[in-house]
C-alpha positions as CSV (number, residue, x, y, z in Angstrom):
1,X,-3.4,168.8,128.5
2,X,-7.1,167.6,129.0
3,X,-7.1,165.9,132.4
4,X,-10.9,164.4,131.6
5,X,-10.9,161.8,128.8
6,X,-13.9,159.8,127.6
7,X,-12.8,156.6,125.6
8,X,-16.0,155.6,123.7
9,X,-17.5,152.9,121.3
10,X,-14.8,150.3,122.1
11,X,-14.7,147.0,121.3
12,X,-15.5,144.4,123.7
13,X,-17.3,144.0,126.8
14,X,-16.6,147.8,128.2
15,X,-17.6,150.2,125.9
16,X,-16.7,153.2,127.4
17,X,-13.9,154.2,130.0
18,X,-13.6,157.9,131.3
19,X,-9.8,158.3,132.5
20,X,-9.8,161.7,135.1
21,X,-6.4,162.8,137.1
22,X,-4.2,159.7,135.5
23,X,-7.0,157.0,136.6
24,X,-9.4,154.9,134.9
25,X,-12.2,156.5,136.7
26,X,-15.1,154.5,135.4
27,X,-16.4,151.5,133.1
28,X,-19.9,151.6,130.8
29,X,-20.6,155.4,131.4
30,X,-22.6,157.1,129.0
31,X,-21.1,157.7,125.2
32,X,-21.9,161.9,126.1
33,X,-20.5,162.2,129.3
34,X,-19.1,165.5,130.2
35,X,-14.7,165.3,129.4
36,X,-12.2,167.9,127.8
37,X,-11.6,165.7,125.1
38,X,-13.9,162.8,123.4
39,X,-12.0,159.7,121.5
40,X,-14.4,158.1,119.8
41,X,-12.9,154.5,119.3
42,X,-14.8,153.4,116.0
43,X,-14.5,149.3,116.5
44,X,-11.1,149.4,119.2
45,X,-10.2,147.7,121.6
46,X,-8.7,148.9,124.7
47,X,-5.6,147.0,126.4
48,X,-3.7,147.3,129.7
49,X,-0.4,149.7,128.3
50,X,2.7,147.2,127.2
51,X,5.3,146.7,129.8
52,X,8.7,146.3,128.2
53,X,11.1,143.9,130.3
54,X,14.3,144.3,127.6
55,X,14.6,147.2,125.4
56,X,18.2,148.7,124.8
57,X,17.3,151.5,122.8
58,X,15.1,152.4,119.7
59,X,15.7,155.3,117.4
60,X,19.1,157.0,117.7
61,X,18.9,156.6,121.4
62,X,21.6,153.8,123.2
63,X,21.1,153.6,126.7
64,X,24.5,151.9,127.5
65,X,26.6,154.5,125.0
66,X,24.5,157.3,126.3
67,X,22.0,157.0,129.5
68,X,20.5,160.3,129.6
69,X,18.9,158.9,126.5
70,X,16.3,156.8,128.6
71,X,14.6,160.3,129.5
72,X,13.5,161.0,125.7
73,X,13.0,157.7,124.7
74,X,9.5,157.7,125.7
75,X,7.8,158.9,123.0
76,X,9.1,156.5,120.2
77,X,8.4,153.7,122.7
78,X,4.7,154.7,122.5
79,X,4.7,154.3,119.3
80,X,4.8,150.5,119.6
81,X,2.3,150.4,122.7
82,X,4.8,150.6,125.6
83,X,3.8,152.2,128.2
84,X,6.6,151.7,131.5
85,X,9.8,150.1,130.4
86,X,13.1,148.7,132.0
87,X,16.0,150.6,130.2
88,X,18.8,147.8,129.4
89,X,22.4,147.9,130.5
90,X,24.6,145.6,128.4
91,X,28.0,144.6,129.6
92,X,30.2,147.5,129.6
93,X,33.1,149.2,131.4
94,X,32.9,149.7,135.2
95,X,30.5,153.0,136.2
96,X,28.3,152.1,133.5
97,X,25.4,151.7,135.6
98,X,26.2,153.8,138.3
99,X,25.8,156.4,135.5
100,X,22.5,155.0,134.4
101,X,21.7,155.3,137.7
102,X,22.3,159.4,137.8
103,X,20.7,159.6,134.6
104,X,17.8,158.4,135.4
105,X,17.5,160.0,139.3
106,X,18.6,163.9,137.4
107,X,15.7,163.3,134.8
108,X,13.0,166.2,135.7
109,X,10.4,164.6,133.2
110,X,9.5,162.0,130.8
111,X,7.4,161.9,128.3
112,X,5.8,158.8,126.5
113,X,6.4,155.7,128.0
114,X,7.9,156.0,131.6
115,X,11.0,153.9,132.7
116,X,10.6,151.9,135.7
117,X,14.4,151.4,136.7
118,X,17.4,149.1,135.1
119,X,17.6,146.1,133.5
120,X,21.4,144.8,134.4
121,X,22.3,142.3,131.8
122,X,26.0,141.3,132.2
123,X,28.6,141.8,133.0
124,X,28.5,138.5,134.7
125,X,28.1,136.3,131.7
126,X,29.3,133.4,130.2
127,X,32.4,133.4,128.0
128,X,30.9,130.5,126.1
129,X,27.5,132.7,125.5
130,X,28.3,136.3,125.1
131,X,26.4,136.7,121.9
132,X,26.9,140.1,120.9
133,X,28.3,141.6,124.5
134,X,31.8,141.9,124.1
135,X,33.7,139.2,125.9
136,X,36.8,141.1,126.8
137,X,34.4,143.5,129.6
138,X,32.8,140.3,131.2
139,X,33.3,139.2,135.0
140,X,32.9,137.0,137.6
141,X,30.4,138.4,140.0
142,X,31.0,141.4,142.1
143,X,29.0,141.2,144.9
144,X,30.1,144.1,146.2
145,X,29.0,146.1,143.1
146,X,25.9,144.0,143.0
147,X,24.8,145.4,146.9
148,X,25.5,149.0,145.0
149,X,23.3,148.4,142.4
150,X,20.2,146.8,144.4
151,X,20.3,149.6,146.7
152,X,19.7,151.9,144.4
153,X,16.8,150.1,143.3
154,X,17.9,147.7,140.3
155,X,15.1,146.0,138.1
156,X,16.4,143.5,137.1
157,X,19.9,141.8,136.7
158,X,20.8,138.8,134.1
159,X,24.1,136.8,134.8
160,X,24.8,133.3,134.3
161,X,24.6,131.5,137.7
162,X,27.2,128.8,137.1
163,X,30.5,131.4,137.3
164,X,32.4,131.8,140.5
165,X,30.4,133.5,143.0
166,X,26.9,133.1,140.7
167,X,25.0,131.3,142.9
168,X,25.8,133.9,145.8
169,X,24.7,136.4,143.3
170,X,21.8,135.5,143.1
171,X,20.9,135.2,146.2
172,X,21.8,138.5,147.1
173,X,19.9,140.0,144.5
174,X,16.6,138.1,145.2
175,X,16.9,139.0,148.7
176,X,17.4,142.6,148.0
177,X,13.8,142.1,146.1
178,X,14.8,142.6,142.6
179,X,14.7,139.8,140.3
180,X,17.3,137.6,139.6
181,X,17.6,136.4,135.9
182,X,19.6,133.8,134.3
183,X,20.8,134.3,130.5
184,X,23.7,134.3,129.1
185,X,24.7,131.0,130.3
186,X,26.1,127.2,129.5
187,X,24.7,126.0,133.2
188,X,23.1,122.5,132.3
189,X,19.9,122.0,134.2
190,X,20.9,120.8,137.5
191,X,23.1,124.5,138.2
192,X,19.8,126.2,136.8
193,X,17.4,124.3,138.9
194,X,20.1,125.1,142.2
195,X,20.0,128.7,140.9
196,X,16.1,128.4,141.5
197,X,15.6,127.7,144.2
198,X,18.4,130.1,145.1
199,X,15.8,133.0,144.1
200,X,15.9,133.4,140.3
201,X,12.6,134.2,138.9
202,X,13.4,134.9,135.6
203,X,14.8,133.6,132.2
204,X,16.3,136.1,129.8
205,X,15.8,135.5,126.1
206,X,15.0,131.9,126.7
207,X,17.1,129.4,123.9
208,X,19.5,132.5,123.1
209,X,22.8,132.6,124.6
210,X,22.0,129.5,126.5
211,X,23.2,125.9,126.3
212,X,20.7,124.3,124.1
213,X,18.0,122.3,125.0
214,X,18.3,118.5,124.1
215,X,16.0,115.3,125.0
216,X,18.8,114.0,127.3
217,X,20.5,117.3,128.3
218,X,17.7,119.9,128.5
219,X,20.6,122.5,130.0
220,X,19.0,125.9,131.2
221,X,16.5,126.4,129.4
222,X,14.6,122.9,129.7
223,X,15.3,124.0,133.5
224,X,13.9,127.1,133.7
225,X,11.0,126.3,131.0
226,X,9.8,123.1,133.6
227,X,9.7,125.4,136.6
228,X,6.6,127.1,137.3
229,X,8.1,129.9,140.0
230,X,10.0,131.1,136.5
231,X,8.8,133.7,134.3
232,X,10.4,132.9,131.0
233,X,11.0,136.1,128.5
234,X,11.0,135.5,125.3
235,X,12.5,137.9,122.2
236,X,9.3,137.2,119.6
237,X,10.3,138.7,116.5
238,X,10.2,135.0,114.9
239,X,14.2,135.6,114.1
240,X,15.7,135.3,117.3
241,X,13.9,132.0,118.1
242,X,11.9,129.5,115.3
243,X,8.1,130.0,115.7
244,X,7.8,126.4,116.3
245,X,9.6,127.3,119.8
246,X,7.8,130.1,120.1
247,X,4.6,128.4,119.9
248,X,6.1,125.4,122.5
249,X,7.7,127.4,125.2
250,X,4.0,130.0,125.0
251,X,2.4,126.9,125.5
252,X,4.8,125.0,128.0
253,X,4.8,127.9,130.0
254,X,1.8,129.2,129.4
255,X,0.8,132.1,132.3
256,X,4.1,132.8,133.1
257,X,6.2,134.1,130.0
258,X,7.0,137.4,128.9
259,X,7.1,138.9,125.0
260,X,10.1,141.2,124.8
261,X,11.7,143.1,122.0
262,X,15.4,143.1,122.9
263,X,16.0,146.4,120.7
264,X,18.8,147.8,120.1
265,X,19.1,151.7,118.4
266,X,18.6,152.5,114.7
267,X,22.0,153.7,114.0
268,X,24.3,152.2,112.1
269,X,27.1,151.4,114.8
270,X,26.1,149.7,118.4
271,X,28.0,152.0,120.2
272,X,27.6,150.3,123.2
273,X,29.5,147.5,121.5
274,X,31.9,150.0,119.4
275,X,31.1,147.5,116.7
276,X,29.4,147.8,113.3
277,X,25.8,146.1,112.4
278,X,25.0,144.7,109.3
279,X,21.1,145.4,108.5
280,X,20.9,143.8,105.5
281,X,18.3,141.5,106.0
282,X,16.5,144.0,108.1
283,X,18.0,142.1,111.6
284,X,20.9,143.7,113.3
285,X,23.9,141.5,113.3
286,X,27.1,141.6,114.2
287,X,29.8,141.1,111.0
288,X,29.8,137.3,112.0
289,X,26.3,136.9,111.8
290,X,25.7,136.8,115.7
291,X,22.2,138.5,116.3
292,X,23.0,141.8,118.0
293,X,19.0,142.6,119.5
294,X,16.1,143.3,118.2
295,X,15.2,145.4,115.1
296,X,11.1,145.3,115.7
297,X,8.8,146.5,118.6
298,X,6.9,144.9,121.1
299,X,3.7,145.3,119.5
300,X,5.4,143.2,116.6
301,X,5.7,140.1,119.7
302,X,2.4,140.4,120.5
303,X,1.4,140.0,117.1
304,X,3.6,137.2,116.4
305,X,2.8,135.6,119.4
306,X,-1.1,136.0,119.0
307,X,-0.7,134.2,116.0
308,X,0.8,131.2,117.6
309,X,-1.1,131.1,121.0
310,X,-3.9,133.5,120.5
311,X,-4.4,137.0,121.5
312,X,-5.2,137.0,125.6
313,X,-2.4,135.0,125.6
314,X,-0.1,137.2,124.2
315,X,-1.0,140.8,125.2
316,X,-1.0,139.0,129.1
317,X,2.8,138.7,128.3
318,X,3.0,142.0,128.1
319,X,0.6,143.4,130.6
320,X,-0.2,141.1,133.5
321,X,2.8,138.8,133.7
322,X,5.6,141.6,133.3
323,X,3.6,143.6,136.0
324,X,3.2,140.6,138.0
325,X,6.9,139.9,137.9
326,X,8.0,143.5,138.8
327,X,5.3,143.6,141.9
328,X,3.4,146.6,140.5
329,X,0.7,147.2,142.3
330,X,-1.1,150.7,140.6
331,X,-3.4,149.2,138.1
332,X,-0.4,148.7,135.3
333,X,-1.1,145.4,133.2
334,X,-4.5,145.8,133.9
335,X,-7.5,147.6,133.0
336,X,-9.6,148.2,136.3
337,X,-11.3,150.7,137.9
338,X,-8.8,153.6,140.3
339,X,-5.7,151.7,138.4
340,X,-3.6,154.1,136.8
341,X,-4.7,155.1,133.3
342,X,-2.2,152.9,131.2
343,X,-4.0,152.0,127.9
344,X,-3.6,151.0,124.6
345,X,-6.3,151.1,121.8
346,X,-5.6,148.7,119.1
347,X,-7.0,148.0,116.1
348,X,-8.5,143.7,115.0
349,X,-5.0,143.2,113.9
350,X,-3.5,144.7,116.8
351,X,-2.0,147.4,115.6
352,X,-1.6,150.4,118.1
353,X,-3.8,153.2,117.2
354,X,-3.8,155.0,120.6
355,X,-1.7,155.2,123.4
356,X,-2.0,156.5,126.9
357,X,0.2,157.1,129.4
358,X,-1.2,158.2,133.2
359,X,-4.2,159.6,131.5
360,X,-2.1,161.5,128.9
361,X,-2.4,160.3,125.2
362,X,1.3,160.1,124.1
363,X,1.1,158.3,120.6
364,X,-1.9,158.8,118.1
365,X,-2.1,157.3,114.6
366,X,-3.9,158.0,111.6
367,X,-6.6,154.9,112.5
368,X,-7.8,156.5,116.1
369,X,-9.1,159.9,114.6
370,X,-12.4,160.1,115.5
Protein backbone atom coordinates (compact mmCIF):
# COMPACT_ATOMS: atom_id res chain seq x y z
CA UNK A 1 0.00 0.00 0.00
CA UNK A 2 1.41 3.50 -0.78
CA UNK A 3 2.66 4.81 2.57
CA UNK A 4 3.13 8.58 0.98
CA UNK A 5 -0.23 10.25 0.08
CA UNK A 6 -0.74 13.79 -1.34
CA UNK A 7 -4.46 14.99 -0.88
CA UNK A 8 -4.58 17.99 -3.32
CA UNK A 9 -7.07 20.74 -4.63
CA UNK A 10 -9.33 20.53 -1.62
CA UNK A 11 -11.83 22.56 -0.60
CA UNK A 12 -11.45 25.07 2.09
CA UNK A 13 -8.84 26.74 3.80
CA UNK A 14 -6.02 23.80 3.41
CA UNK A 15 -5.64 22.87 0.08
CA UNK A 16 -3.33 20.20 0.33
CA UNK A 17 -2.46 17.63 3.09
CA UNK A 18 0.44 14.93 2.55
CA UNK A 19 -0.49 11.86 4.95
CA UNK A 20 3.21 9.76 5.40
CA UNK A 21 3.46 6.49 7.94
CA UNK A 22 -0.44 6.86 9.13
CA UNK A 23 0.04 10.82 10.01
CA UNK A 24 -1.06 13.94 8.50
CA UNK A 25 2.32 15.02 7.94
CA UNK A 26 1.81 18.46 6.59
CA UNK A 27 -0.79 21.40 5.60
CA UNK A 28 -0.49 23.76 2.22
CA UNK A 29 2.46 21.78 0.54
CA UNK A 30 2.91 22.03 -2.90
CA UNK A 31 0.02 20.46 -5.47
CA UNK A 32 3.46 18.25 -7.02
CA UNK A 33 5.07 17.11 -4.07
CA UNK A 34 6.86 13.89 -4.32
CA UNK A 35 4.10 10.76 -2.87
CA UNK A 36 3.40 7.14 -4.09
CA UNK A 37 0.04 7.97 -4.90
CA UNK A 38 -1.57 11.55 -5.90
CA UNK A 39 -5.58 12.11 -5.06
CA UNK A 40 -6.44 14.99 -6.71
CA UNK A 41 -9.64 16.19 -4.74
CA UNK A 42 -11.53 18.20 -7.68
CA UNK A 43 -13.71 20.74 -5.28
CA UNK A 44 -13.56 18.28 -1.72
CA UNK A 45 -13.48 18.85 1.28
CA UNK A 46 -11.50 17.04 3.75
CA UNK A 47 -13.06 16.05 7.34
CA UNK A 48 -11.64 14.56 10.60
CA UNK A 49 -12.82 10.47 9.92
CA UNK A 50 -16.52 9.75 11.63
CA UNK A 51 -16.43 8.25 14.98
CA UNK A 52 -19.38 5.93 15.52
CA UNK A 53 -20.61 5.78 19.31
CA UNK A 54 -23.67 3.07 18.52
CA UNK A 55 -23.54 0.81 15.57
CA UNK A 56 -24.84 -2.88 16.09
CA UNK A 57 -24.07 -4.17 12.88
CA UNK A 58 -24.35 -3.25 9.08
CA UNK A 59 -24.44 -5.68 6.30
CA UNK A 60 -24.92 -9.36 7.20
CA UNK A 61 -22.67 -8.77 10.21
CA UNK A 62 -24.47 -8.88 14.04
CA UNK A 63 -22.07 -8.24 16.60
CA UNK A 64 -24.31 -9.60 19.52
CA UNK A 65 -25.41 -13.02 17.36
CA UNK A 66 -21.87 -13.28 16.11
CA UNK A 67 -18.78 -11.09 17.65
CA UNK A 68 -16.03 -12.16 15.54
CA UNK A 69 -18.05 -10.10 13.01
CA UNK A 70 -16.64 -6.71 14.38
CA UNK A 71 -13.17 -7.71 12.77
CA UNK A 72 -14.66 -7.49 9.06
CA UNK A 73 -17.07 -5.03 9.54
CA UNK A 74 -14.68 -2.35 8.74
CA UNK A 75 -14.80 -2.00 5.37
CA UNK A 76 -18.64 -1.49 4.91
CA UNK A 77 -18.39 1.04 7.77
CA UNK A 78 -16.15 3.09 5.51
CA UNK A 79 -18.37 3.21 3.25
CA UNK A 80 -20.46 5.68 5.23
CA UNK A 81 -17.36 7.78 6.58
CA UNK A 82 -16.64 5.89 9.79
CA UNK A 83 -13.49 5.60 10.58
CA UNK A 84 -13.08 4.05 14.62
CA UNK A 85 -16.27 2.69 15.97
CA UNK A 86 -17.71 1.15 19.29
CA UNK A 87 -19.16 -2.35 18.36
CA UNK A 88 -22.66 -2.55 20.29
CA UNK A 89 -23.64 -5.25 22.71
CA UNK A 90 -27.47 -5.43 23.22
CA UNK A 91 -28.97 -7.24 26.13
CA UNK A 92 -28.38 -10.84 25.72
CA UNK A 93 -27.62 -14.05 27.70
CA UNK A 94 -24.74 -14.09 30.25
CA UNK A 95 -21.02 -14.45 28.48
CA UNK A 96 -22.21 -12.37 25.72
CA UNK A 97 -19.61 -9.77 26.27
CA UNK A 98 -17.10 -11.70 27.75
CA UNK A 99 -17.16 -13.20 24.14
CA UNK A 100 -17.07 -9.91 22.50
CA UNK A 101 -14.42 -9.34 24.51
CA UNK A 102 -12.19 -12.51 22.99
CA UNK A 103 -13.32 -11.58 19.75
CA UNK A 104 -12.13 -8.57 19.54
CA UNK A 105 -8.54 -9.32 21.73
CA UNK A 106 -8.00 -12.81 19.00
CA UNK A 107 -8.62 -10.38 15.91
CA UNK A 108 -5.01 -10.21 14.05
CA UNK A 109 -6.27 -7.29 11.70
CA UNK A 110 -8.91 -5.04 10.68
CA UNK A 111 -9.51 -3.50 7.83
CA UNK A 112 -11.67 -0.32 7.22
CA UNK A 113 -12.84 1.39 10.08
CA UNK A 114 -11.06 0.19 13.28
CA UNK A 115 -13.15 -0.67 16.51
CA UNK A 116 -12.24 1.09 19.54
CA UNK A 117 -13.69 -1.42 22.30
CA UNK A 118 -17.58 -2.14 23.41
CA UNK A 119 -20.45 -0.37 23.73
CA UNK A 120 -22.50 -2.34 26.70
CA UNK A 121 -26.04 -1.39 26.27
CA UNK A 122 -28.23 -3.49 28.72
CA UNK A 123 -28.75 -5.71 30.21
CA UNK A 124 -29.53 -3.40 32.98
CA UNK A 125 -32.53 -1.74 31.55
CA UNK A 126 -35.77 -0.73 32.30
CA UNK A 127 -38.67 -3.13 31.95
CA UNK A 128 -40.93 -0.20 31.20
CA UNK A 129 -38.30 0.91 28.17
CA UNK A 130 -36.86 -2.16 26.57
CA UNK A 131 -37.80 -1.12 23.09
CA UNK A 132 -36.63 -3.80 20.97
CA UNK A 133 -34.17 -5.69 23.69
CA UNK A 134 -35.92 -8.55 24.86
CA UNK A 135 -37.31 -8.09 28.32
CA UNK A 136 -37.12 -11.64 29.51
CA UNK A 137 -32.71 -11.27 29.48
CA UNK A 138 -32.79 -7.89 31.47
CA UNK A 139 -31.29 -7.41 35.07
CA UNK A 140 -30.71 -5.56 37.94
CA UNK A 141 -27.11 -4.52 37.96
CA UNK A 142 -24.25 -6.86 38.44
CA UNK A 143 -21.64 -5.16 39.78
CA UNK A 144 -19.65 -7.85 39.93
CA UNK A 145 -19.93 -8.45 36.18
CA UNK A 146 -19.66 -4.75 35.62
CA UNK A 147 -15.84 -4.76 37.50
CA UNK A 148 -15.25 -7.71 34.66
CA UNK A 149 -16.23 -5.72 31.98
CA UNK A 150 -14.32 -2.33 32.86
CA UNK A 151 -11.22 -4.22 33.41
CA UNK A 152 -11.06 -5.40 30.32
CA UNK A 153 -11.41 -2.09 29.01
CA UNK A 154 -15.30 -1.35 28.23
CA UNK A 155 -16.32 1.74 26.11
CA UNK A 156 -19.08 2.47 27.10
CA UNK A 157 -22.08 0.90 29.14
CA UNK A 158 -25.96 2.11 28.94
CA UNK A 159 -28.34 1.06 31.87
CA UNK A 160 -31.02 2.83 33.48
CA UNK A 161 -29.80 4.35 36.76
CA UNK A 162 -33.06 4.13 38.68
CA UNK A 163 -32.99 -0.04 39.18
CA UNK A 164 -31.65 -1.54 42.28
CA UNK A 165 -28.04 -1.06 42.55
CA UNK A 166 -28.03 1.64 39.30
CA UNK A 167 -26.72 4.37 41.00
CA UNK A 168 -23.78 2.19 42.37
CA UNK A 169 -23.35 1.16 38.82
CA UNK A 170 -22.54 3.97 37.77
CA UNK A 171 -20.35 4.95 39.93
CA UNK A 172 -18.22 2.15 39.48
CA UNK A 173 -18.11 2.48 35.94
CA UNK A 174 -17.14 6.19 35.90
CA UNK A 175 -14.47 5.45 38.28
CA UNK A 176 -13.08 2.65 36.35
CA UNK A 177 -12.79 5.63 33.47
CA UNK A 178 -15.27 4.40 31.04
CA UNK A 179 -18.38 6.21 30.45
CA UNK A 180 -21.37 5.72 32.17
CA UNK A 181 -24.63 6.17 30.01
CA UNK A 182 -28.16 6.34 30.82
CA UNK A 183 -30.86 5.03 28.22
CA UNK A 184 -33.26 2.82 28.48
CA UNK A 185 -34.82 4.30 31.36
CA UNK A 186 -38.30 5.71 33.14
CA UNK A 187 -35.92 7.73 35.81
CA UNK A 188 -37.80 11.23 36.10
CA UNK A 189 -35.35 13.98 36.32
CA UNK A 190 -34.39 14.20 39.80
CA UNK A 191 -32.84 10.13 39.75
CA UNK A 192 -31.15 11.38 36.35
CA UNK A 193 -29.72 14.57 37.70
CA UNK A 194 -28.46 12.14 41.15
CA UNK A 195 -27.12 9.69 38.44
CA UNK A 196 -24.98 12.83 37.24
CA UNK A 197 -23.42 13.79 39.45
CA UNK A 198 -22.78 10.16 40.30
CA UNK A 199 -20.45 10.14 36.96
CA UNK A 200 -22.70 9.62 33.92
CA UNK A 201 -21.54 11.49 31.05
CA UNK A 202 -23.63 10.30 28.48
CA UNK A 203 -27.24 9.98 27.18
CA UNK A 204 -28.09 7.06 24.83
CA UNK A 205 -30.55 7.70 22.09
CA UNK A 206 -31.89 10.83 23.83
CA UNK A 207 -36.15 10.74 23.76
CA UNK A 208 -36.10 6.87 22.87
CA UNK A 209 -36.67 4.39 25.41
CA UNK A 210 -36.90 7.16 27.91
CA UNK A 211 -39.63 8.63 29.97
CA UNK A 212 -40.84 11.46 27.87
CA UNK A 213 -40.16 14.88 28.28
CA UNK A 214 -43.06 17.13 29.51
CA UNK A 215 -43.18 21.03 30.62
CA UNK A 216 -43.90 19.88 34.20
CA UNK A 217 -42.11 16.48 34.19
CA UNK A 218 -39.14 16.82 31.90
CA UNK A 219 -38.07 12.95 33.15
CA UNK A 220 -34.48 11.97 31.80
CA UNK A 221 -34.16 13.39 29.07
CA UNK A 222 -35.08 17.18 30.06
CA UNK A 223 -32.32 16.14 32.79
CA UNK A 224 -29.69 15.08 30.92
CA UNK A 225 -30.47 17.64 27.85
CA UNK A 226 -30.09 20.75 30.79
CA UNK A 227 -26.72 19.46 31.99
CA UNK A 228 -23.77 20.66 30.38
CA UNK A 229 -21.14 17.73 31.81
CA UNK A 230 -23.56 15.42 29.46
CA UNK A 231 -22.91 14.49 25.99
CA UNK A 232 -26.28 13.72 24.64
CA UNK A 233 -26.29 11.05 21.47
CA UNK A 234 -28.75 11.28 19.33
CA UNK A 235 -30.04 8.45 16.52
CA UNK A 236 -30.50 11.23 13.38
CA UNK A 237 -32.12 9.32 10.78
CA UNK A 238 -35.29 11.80 11.17
CA UNK A 239 -37.40 8.41 12.14
CA UNK A 240 -36.26 7.64 15.33
CA UNK A 241 -36.83 11.21 16.69
CA UNK A 242 -39.09 14.17 14.81
CA UNK A 243 -36.66 16.74 13.11
CA UNK A 244 -38.27 19.36 15.15
CA UNK A 245 -36.35 17.60 18.26
CA UNK A 246 -33.62 17.10 16.33
CA UNK A 247 -33.18 20.63 15.57
CA UNK A 248 -34.03 21.55 19.62
CA UNK A 249 -31.87 19.18 21.47
CA UNK A 250 -28.67 20.22 18.44
CA UNK A 251 -29.38 23.45 19.51
CA UNK A 252 -30.05 23.01 23.34
CA UNK A 253 -27.09 21.14 23.61
CA UNK A 254 -25.23 22.51 21.10
CA UNK A 255 -21.15 21.44 21.57
CA UNK A 256 -21.86 18.51 23.43
CA UNK A 257 -24.19 16.01 21.34
CA UNK A 258 -23.33 13.16 19.36
CA UNK A 259 -24.97 11.92 15.77
CA UNK A 260 -25.24 8.09 15.86
CA UNK A 261 -26.72 5.59 13.58
CA UNK A 262 -27.94 2.88 15.98
CA UNK A 263 -27.68 0.12 13.02
CA UNK A 264 -28.62 -2.98 13.22
CA UNK A 265 -27.61 -5.76 10.18
CA UNK A 266 -29.26 -6.14 6.80
CA UNK A 267 -30.62 -9.43 7.27
CA UNK A 268 -33.94 -10.27 7.49
CA UNK A 269 -34.00 -11.76 11.23
CA UNK A 270 -32.22 -9.64 14.32
CA UNK A 271 -30.61 -12.51 15.51
CA UNK A 272 -29.56 -10.98 18.40
CA UNK A 273 -33.22 -10.57 19.20
CA UNK A 274 -34.31 -14.14 17.54
CA UNK A 275 -37.05 -11.99 16.28
CA UNK A 276 -38.19 -11.08 12.76
CA UNK A 277 -38.01 -7.27 11.24
CA UNK A 278 -40.46 -5.90 9.18
CA UNK A 279 -38.59 -3.51 6.46
CA UNK A 280 -41.43 -2.38 4.80
CA UNK A 281 -41.17 1.16 5.03
CA UNK A 282 -37.49 0.89 4.68
CA UNK A 283 -37.05 1.14 8.93
CA UNK A 284 -36.46 -2.05 10.86
CA UNK A 285 -39.26 -2.78 13.18
CA UNK A 286 -40.17 -5.22 15.21
CA UNK A 287 -43.90 -6.98 14.26
CA UNK A 288 -45.41 -4.37 16.80
CA UNK A 289 -44.05 -1.57 15.26
CA UNK A 290 -41.35 -0.89 18.00
CA UNK A 291 -38.21 0.57 16.08
CA UNK A 292 -35.61 -2.13 16.23
CA UNK A 293 -32.21 0.39 15.24
CA UNK A 294 -31.19 1.97 12.55
CA UNK A 295 -31.48 1.19 8.84
CA UNK A 296 -29.18 4.33 7.49
CA UNK A 297 -25.44 5.35 8.07
CA UNK A 298 -23.85 7.92 9.91
CA UNK A 299 -23.10 9.96 7.12
CA UNK A 300 -27.04 9.99 6.54
CA UNK A 301 -27.06 11.95 10.50
CA UNK A 302 -24.74 14.24 9.51
CA UNK A 303 -26.62 15.18 6.61
CA UNK A 304 -29.76 15.39 8.40
CA UNK A 305 -28.39 17.10 10.96
CA UNK A 306 -26.50 19.75 8.81
CA UNK A 307 -29.69 20.45 7.50
CA UNK A 308 -31.16 21.48 10.82
CA UNK A 309 -28.04 23.08 12.56
CA UNK A 310 -25.65 23.53 9.82
CA UNK A 311 -22.65 21.61 8.72
CA UNK A 312 -19.69 22.37 11.56
CA UNK A 313 -22.26 21.65 13.70
CA UNK A 314 -22.94 18.37 12.69
CA UNK A 315 -19.76 16.73 11.42
CA UNK A 316 -18.29 18.01 15.23
CA UNK A 317 -20.89 15.42 16.41
CA UNK A 318 -19.12 13.01 14.87
CA UNK A 319 -15.55 14.00 15.00
CA UNK A 320 -14.59 16.24 17.96
CA UNK A 321 -17.36 15.52 20.50
CA UNK A 322 -17.35 11.62 20.17
CA UNK A 323 -13.47 11.83 20.49
CA UNK A 324 -13.69 14.18 23.15
CA UNK A 325 -16.02 11.91 25.04
CA UNK A 326 -13.85 8.67 24.60
CA UNK A 327 -10.46 10.85 25.74
CA UNK A 328 -8.68 10.11 22.40
CA UNK A 329 -5.81 11.85 22.30
CA UNK A 330 -4.05 10.77 18.56
CA UNK A 331 -5.41 13.40 16.33
CA UNK A 332 -8.90 11.33 15.76
CA UNK A 333 -11.86 14.02 15.32
CA UNK A 334 -9.51 16.34 14.17
CA UNK A 335 -7.54 17.30 11.32
CA UNK A 336 -4.06 18.58 12.62
CA UNK A 337 -0.72 18.32 11.88
CA UNK A 338 1.28 14.58 13.53
CA UNK A 339 -2.54 13.40 14.38
CA UNK A 340 -3.23 10.19 12.99
CA UNK A 341 -4.33 10.25 9.41
CA UNK A 342 -8.21 9.71 9.85
CA UNK A 343 -9.93 11.61 6.99
CA UNK A 344 -12.85 11.82 5.04
CA UNK A 345 -13.26 13.68 1.64
CA UNK A 346 -16.75 14.64 1.04
CA UNK A 347 -18.43 16.01 -1.59
CA UNK A 348 -20.91 19.90 -1.14
CA UNK A 349 -23.59 17.62 -0.18
CA UNK A 350 -21.59 15.65 2.00
CA UNK A 351 -21.55 12.62 0.56
CA UNK A 352 -18.36 10.50 1.30
CA UNK A 353 -16.19 10.20 -1.72
CA UNK A 354 -13.00 9.16 0.04
CA UNK A 355 -12.07 7.53 3.05
CA UNK A 356 -8.91 7.09 5.04
CA UNK A 357 -8.04 5.17 7.67
CA UNK A 358 -4.29 5.61 9.44
CA UNK A 359 -3.14 6.81 6.15
CA UNK A 360 -4.70 3.89 4.20
CA UNK A 361 -7.61 4.71 1.82
CA UNK A 362 -10.22 2.06 2.70
CA UNK A 363 -13.45 3.28 0.82
CA UNK A 364 -13.30 5.09 -2.65
CA UNK A 365 -16.34 6.06 -4.84
CA UNK A 366 -16.91 6.84 -8.23
CA UNK A 367 -16.84 10.93 -7.31
CA UNK A 368 -13.01 10.93 -5.83
CA UNK A 369 -11.29 9.59 -9.17
CA UNK A 370 -9.02 11.95 -10.00
Amino acid sequence: MPDRILLRDLAGPVSTILVEGGLIVRFGVGRDAAADQVIDGGGLTALPGFIELQVNGIGEHDFTSDPTSIARAGPLLARHGVTSFLATIVTSPRGTVEAALDALASASSFGGAIPLGLHVEGPFLSPMRHGAHDPELLRAPDLAELRTWTARGIRIVTLAPELPGGMDAVRLVADAGAVAAIGHTNADAETARAAIDAGARYATHLFNAMRPMAHRDPGAAGALLADERVTVGLIADGRHVDPTMLAVAGRAAAGRFSIVSDAVSSTLGHRALDRALDRADGDARLPDGTLAGGSFGLDHGVRTMAGLVGVDAAVEAVTGTPARLLSLEDGRGAVREAGRADLVLVTPDLEVALTIVGGRIVHRAEVAAG
